[in-house]
C-alpha beads as a LAMMPS data file, in Angstrom:
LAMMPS data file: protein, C-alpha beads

132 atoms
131 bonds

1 atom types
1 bond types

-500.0 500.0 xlo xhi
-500.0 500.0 ylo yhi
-500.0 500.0 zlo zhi

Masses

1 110.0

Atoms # bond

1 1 1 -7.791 -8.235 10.123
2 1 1 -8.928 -11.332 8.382
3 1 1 -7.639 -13.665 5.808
4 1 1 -9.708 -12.076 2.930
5 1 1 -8.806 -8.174 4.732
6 1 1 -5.079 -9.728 4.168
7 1 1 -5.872 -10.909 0.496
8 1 1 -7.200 -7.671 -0.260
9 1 1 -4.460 -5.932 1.426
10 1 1 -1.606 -7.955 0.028
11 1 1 -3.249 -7.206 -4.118
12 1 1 -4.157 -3.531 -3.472
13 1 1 -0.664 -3.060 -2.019
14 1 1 0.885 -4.861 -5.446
15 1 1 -1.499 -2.865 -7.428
16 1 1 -0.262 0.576 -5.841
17 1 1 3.358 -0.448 -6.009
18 1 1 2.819 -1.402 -10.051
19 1 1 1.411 1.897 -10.057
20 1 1 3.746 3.710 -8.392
21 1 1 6.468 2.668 -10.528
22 1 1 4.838 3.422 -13.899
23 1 1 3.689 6.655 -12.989
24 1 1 6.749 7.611 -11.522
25 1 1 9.121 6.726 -14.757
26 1 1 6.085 9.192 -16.484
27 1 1 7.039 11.606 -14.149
28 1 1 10.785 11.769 -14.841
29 1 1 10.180 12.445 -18.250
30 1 1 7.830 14.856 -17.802
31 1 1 6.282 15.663 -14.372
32 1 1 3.288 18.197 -15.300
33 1 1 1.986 16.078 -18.255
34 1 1 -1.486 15.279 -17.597
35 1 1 -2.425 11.485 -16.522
36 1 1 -4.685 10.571 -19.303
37 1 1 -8.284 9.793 -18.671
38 1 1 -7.813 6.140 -19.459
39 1 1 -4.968 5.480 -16.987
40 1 1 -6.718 7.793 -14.412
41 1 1 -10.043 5.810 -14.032
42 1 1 -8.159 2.512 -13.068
43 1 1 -6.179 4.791 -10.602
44 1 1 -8.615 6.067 -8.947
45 1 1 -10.090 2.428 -8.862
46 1 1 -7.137 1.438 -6.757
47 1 1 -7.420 4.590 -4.772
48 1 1 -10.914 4.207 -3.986
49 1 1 -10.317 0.097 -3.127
50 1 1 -7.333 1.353 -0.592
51 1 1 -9.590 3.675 0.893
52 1 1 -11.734 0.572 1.961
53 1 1 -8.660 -1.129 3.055
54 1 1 -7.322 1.508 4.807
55 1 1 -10.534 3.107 6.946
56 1 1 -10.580 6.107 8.580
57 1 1 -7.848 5.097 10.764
58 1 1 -5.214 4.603 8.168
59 1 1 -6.137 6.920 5.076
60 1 1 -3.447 9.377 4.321
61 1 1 -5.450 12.369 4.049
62 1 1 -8.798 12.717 5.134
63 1 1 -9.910 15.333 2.463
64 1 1 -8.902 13.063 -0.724
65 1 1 -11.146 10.431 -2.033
66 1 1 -9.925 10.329 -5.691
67 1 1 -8.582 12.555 -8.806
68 1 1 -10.687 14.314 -10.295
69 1 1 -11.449 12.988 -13.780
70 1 1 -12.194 16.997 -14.983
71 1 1 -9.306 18.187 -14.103
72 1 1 -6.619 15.867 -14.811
73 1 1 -3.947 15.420 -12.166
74 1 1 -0.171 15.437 -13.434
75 1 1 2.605 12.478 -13.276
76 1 1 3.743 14.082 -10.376
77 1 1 0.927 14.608 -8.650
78 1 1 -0.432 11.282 -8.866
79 1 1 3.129 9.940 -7.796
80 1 1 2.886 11.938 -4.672
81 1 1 -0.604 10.329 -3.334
82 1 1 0.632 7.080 -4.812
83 1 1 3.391 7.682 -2.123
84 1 1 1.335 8.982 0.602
85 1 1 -1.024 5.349 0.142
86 1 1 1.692 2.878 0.455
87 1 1 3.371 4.989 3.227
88 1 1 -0.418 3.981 5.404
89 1 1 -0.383 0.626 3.762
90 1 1 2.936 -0.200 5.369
91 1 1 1.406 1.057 8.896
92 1 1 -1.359 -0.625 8.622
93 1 1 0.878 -3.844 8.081
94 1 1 3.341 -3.488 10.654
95 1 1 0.529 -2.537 13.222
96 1 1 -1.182 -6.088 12.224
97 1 1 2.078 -8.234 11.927
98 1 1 4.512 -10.213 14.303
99 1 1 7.862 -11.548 14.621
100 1 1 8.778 -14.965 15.554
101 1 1 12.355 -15.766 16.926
102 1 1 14.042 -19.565 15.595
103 1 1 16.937 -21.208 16.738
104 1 1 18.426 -23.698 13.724
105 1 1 21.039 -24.861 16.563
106 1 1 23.678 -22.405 14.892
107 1 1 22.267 -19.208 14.427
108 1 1 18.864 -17.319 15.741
109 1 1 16.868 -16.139 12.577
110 1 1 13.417 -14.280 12.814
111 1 1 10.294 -14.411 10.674
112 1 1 7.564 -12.413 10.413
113 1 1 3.581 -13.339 10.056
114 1 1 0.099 -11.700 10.052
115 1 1 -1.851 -11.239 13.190
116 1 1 -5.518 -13.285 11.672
117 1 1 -8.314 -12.016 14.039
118 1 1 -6.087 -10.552 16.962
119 1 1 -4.437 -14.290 16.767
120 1 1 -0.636 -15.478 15.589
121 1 1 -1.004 -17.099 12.147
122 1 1 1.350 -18.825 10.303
123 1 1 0.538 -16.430 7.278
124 1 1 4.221 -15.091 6.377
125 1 1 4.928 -11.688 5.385
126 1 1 8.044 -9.402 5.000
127 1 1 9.567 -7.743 7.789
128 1 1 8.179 -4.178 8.727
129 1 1 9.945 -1.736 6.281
130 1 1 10.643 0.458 9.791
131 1 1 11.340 -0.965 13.006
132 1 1 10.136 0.635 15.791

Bonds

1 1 1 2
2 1 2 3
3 1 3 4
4 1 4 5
5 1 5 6
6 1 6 7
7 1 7 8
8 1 8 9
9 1 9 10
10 1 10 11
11 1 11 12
12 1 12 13
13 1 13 14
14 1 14 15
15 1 15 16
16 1 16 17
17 1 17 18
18 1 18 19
19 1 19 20
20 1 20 21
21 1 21 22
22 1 22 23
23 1 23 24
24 1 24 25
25 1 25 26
26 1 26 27
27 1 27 28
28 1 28 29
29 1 29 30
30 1 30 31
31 1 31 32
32 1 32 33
33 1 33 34
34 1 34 35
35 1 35 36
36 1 36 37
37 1 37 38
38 1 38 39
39 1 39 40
40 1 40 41
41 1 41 42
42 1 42 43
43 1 43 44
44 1 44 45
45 1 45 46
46 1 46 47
47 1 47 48
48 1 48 49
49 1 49 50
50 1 50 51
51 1 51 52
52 1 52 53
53 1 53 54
54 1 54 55
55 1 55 56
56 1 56 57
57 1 57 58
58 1 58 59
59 1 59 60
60 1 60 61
61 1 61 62
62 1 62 63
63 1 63 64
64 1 64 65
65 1 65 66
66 1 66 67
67 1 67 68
68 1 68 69
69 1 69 70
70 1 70 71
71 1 71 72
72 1 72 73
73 1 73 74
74 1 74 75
75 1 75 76
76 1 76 77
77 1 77 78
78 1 78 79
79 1 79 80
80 1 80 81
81 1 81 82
82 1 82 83
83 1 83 84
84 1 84 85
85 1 85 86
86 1 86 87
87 1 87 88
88 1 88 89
89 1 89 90
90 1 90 91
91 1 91 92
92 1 92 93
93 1 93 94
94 1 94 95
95 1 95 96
96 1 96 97
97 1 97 98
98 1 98 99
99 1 99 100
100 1 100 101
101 1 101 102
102 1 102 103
103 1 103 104
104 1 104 105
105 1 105 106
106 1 106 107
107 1 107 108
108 1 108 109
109 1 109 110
110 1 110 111
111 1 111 112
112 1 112 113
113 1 113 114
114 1 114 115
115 1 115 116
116 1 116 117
117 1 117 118
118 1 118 119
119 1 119 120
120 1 120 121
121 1 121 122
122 1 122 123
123 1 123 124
124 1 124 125
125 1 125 126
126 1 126 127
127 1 127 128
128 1 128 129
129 1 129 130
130 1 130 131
131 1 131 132
């Protein structure tokens, strides 16, 4: 990854997370409502963006590009592949991240950054929501 794969990455991730939440409060209330055809095109405009981000390699499921706008998906349905993309997005960050071990003289206390170009940056991120 680069810096602008990481810019990219880091607002398509916030995007689906936004997402995510709104949709899912939707689908509390009513799970097999219909998304309506103005919230589903900028869906499937994040969708489509975190298919470039992701590639082949890290795309959920290889048969689904987008909703169809014909046959409108329901709260719950769109929560579920909402799901399934930031469940890749987090692989594809902890497969492109590093920690980095400091000693303050009292304590040891760890850090994490982006790997820039198969290099160490000093671009900080959050710790890997699994360790391996």
């Amino acid at each position: 990854m680069n810096k602008q794969d990481i810019n990219n990455f880091e607002k398509t991730q916030s995007q689906l997370e936004g997402l995510l939440v709104e949709v899912t409060n939707l689908a509390k209330k009513s799970p097999n409502d219909g998304v309506n055809k103005f919230k589903l095109k900028f869906i499937n405009e994040i969708i489509l963006n975190s298919n470039k981000v992701l590639g082949k390699a890290y795309k959920p499921l290889d048969s689904f590009e987008k909703f169809d706008e014909d046959d409108l998906p329901s709260n719950s349905d769109v929560t579920f592949i909402l799901s399934q993309y930031l469940s890749c997005f987090e692989k594809l960050r902890s497969d492109n991240i590093y920690r980095k071990q400091e000693y303050d003289g009292n304590k040891y206390f760890y850090e994490w950054f982006w790997v820039v170009d198969k290099s160490k940056s000093t671009i900080k991120t959050s710790p890997p929501k699994k360790i391996k």
